[in-house]
Structure formats: structure tokens, C-alpha cells
NUMI-986449 format. One record per residue (C-alpha): residue in one letter; y, x, z. Coordinates in steps of 0.25 Angstrom, whole numbers, plus 5000, padded with zeros to 4 digits. Layout:
AYXZ
...
REM end
This chain:
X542254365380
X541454485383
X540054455381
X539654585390
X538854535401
X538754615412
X537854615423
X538254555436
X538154455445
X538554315443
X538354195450
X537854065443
X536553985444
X535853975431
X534653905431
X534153915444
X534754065444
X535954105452
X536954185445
X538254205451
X539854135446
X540554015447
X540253895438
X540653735436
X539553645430
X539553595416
X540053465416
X540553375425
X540353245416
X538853265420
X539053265434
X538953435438
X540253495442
X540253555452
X541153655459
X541253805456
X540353885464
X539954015467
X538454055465
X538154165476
X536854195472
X536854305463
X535954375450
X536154475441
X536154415426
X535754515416
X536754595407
X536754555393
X537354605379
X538454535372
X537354505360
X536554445371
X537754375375
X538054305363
X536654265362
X536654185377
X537854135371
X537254075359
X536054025368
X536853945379
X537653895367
X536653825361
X535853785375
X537053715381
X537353655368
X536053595367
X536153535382
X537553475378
X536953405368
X535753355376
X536653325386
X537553245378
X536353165369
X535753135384
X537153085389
X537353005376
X535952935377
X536452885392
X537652835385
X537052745376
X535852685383
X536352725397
X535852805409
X534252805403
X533252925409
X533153035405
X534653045400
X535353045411
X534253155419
X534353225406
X536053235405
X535953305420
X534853395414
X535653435405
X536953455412
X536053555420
X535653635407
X537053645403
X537653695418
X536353795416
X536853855402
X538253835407
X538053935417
X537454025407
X538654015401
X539354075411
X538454165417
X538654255404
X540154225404
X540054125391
X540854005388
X540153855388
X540253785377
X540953635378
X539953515379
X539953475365
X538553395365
X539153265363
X539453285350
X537753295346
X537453165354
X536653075346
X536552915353
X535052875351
X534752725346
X533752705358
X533152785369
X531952825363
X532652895352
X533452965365
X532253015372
X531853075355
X533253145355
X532853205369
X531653255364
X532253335352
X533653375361
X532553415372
X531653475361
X532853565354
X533253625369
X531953675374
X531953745358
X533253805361
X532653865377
X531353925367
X532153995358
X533154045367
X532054075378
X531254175368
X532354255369
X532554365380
X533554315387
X534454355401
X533354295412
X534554175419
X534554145405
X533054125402
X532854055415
X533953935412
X533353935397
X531953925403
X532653795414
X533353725405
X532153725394
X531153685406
X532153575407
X532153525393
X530753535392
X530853425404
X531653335395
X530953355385
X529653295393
X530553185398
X531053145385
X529653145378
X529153055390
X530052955386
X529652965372
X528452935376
X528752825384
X528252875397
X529852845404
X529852965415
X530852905425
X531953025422
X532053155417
X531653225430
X532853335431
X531953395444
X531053465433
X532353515426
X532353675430
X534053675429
X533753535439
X533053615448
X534053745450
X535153655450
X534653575462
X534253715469
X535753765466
X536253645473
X535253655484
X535853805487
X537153765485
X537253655495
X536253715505
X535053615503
X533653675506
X532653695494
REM end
């Protein structure tokens, strides 16, 4: 593949950016597909070298990697002890955060690597060792946006970076509650940024006021 990325137009949104082509969502196990469709509202996304390149590569490599393996470890807790909060909240949350990176992905004409976060999900004896293991999962994300966000990076990309790390922090806090035996009704996805600009996308999409 040539790693020479030009400067031009493309259409896609990227959290909460729109930046113009056509995409399917992640995966339809966890309820997103969704039709192919045109983006119309276009930016210009910044020219970058083929060093810097391999570089996002190796970033949204370990990123979606990361949120697989969340995903999966989230998904695996639900199926052992069944449909607790914050899981189930949690497994969209991170659907989200791989549809965001996914279209990273494809905004710089890079391949997505297959879901593989199956293979790392550890079955807890009880809850409260579930909510410890999303403490540390949640913990090792938001170290992974810090190094990456010290970094001078294409703006799109620091601003999905910047969301998705909001997010976890959110997590984080939710997880911690329970630790702490305060029970929070759910994990509230309404204070995820990657929630927030999916539900305006499908506000503009469908015509629905703001």
C-alpha cells in the first residue's frame, strides 16, 4: 500500500468530526450495522509522511487492540453472571470506541485488524473481582491516550484520542463506585463524548432537531 497520504477531501465522521467516504460499522454481533452511507459534509485532513504513517498505524494498532480486549473481558463477565450493570452499558461503550478507531482506519487508507480480544478474556470468580479487572483494563486505556496524546499528532486524531480517553475516564469513575460499594444505577453512556457525537450524527442523519 502506498503510505503517501495526500491532502484532499474525505468524507467520514470521526468523533464528532465530519470527514467525507463510505463506511460499514464494526460489528454486527453488537448491534451497529448499518448501511453504507455517504458523509456530505466535508474537511480537509492534514497531509502526512509515510514515517508518520507507520506511526498512526502503530497507534490505532494498539488502541483498537486494547478496546477489543475490553470489549471482550466486558462481554465475558455478562456471560457468566449475566446482564449485570455497568457491562452491558460498558459493551456498547466500547463498540463505539472501536467504530471511532475503525474509521481512523480508513480515513488514512489503513487495514483493520480482526477482533481478536477473545483470546485475553479472563472469567472473574465474582463481581467484585469484575468491577477490580475494570479498574486496571480502564486504568491501562487512559495510559495508552497520555502517552500517545504527548505526541504532536494530525488534529481528527487528537480530538478522537482526547473523546475516547474522556470516556474511559468515565468508566474508570463508574467502576471505582462500585468498588466502593456506592452502586450507580448504570454506567451513563450520555457523559461518553463518542455517545454524544454518535447521537448528533443520527440526529442529522434522520432530520431530528438538536
Amino acid at each position: 500500500m502506498n503510505k503517501t497520504l495526500v491532502k484532499g477531501l474525505i468524507s467520514l465522521s470521526v468523533g464528532g468530526l465530519l470527514i467525507g467516504s463510505t463506511f460499514m460499522s464494526v460489528d454486527a454481533k453488537y448491534g451497529n450495522q448499518t448501511s453504507n452511507q455517504v458523509r456530505q459534509n466535508t474537511i480537509q485532513v492534514e497531509a502526512v509522511s509515510a514515517e508518520e504513517l507507520d506511526d498512526l498505524e502503530s497507534m490505532f494498532t494498539v488502541l483498537i487492540n486494547d478496546e477489543y480486549k475490553a470489549r471482550a473481558e466486558y462481554q465475558a463477565i455478562i456471560d457468566e453472571f449475566g446482564a449485570q450493570t455497568p457491562f452491558t452499558s460498558l459493551v456498547r461503550a466500547e463498540t463505539m470506541h472501536i467504530r471511532a478507531l475503525t474509521r481512523l482506519f480508513e480515513v488514512y487508507g489503513l487495514d483493520v485488524p480482526s477482533d481478536e480480544g477473545s483470546k485475553f478474556a479472563v472469567v472473574p470468580d465474582s463481581l467484585e473481582e469484575a468491577y477490580a479487572i475494570g479498574v486496571d483494563a480502564e486504568k491501562n486505556n487512559i495510559a495508552l491516550y497520555d502517552k500517545y496524546l504527548d505526541q504532536d499528532l494530525p488534529a481528527n486524531v487528537e480530538r478522537v484520542f482526547t473523546n475516547l480517553q474522556k470516556a474511559s475516564e468515565n468508566h474508570l469513575a463508574t467502576f471505582e463506585a462500585y468498588q466502593d460499594g456506592k452502586s450507580p444505577v448504570d454506567c451513563d453512556l450520555t457523559q461518553d463524548p463518542q455517545y454524544r457525537n454518535e447521537s448528533l450524527r443520527q440526529n442529522k442523519q434522520f432530520g431530528r432537531n438538536q
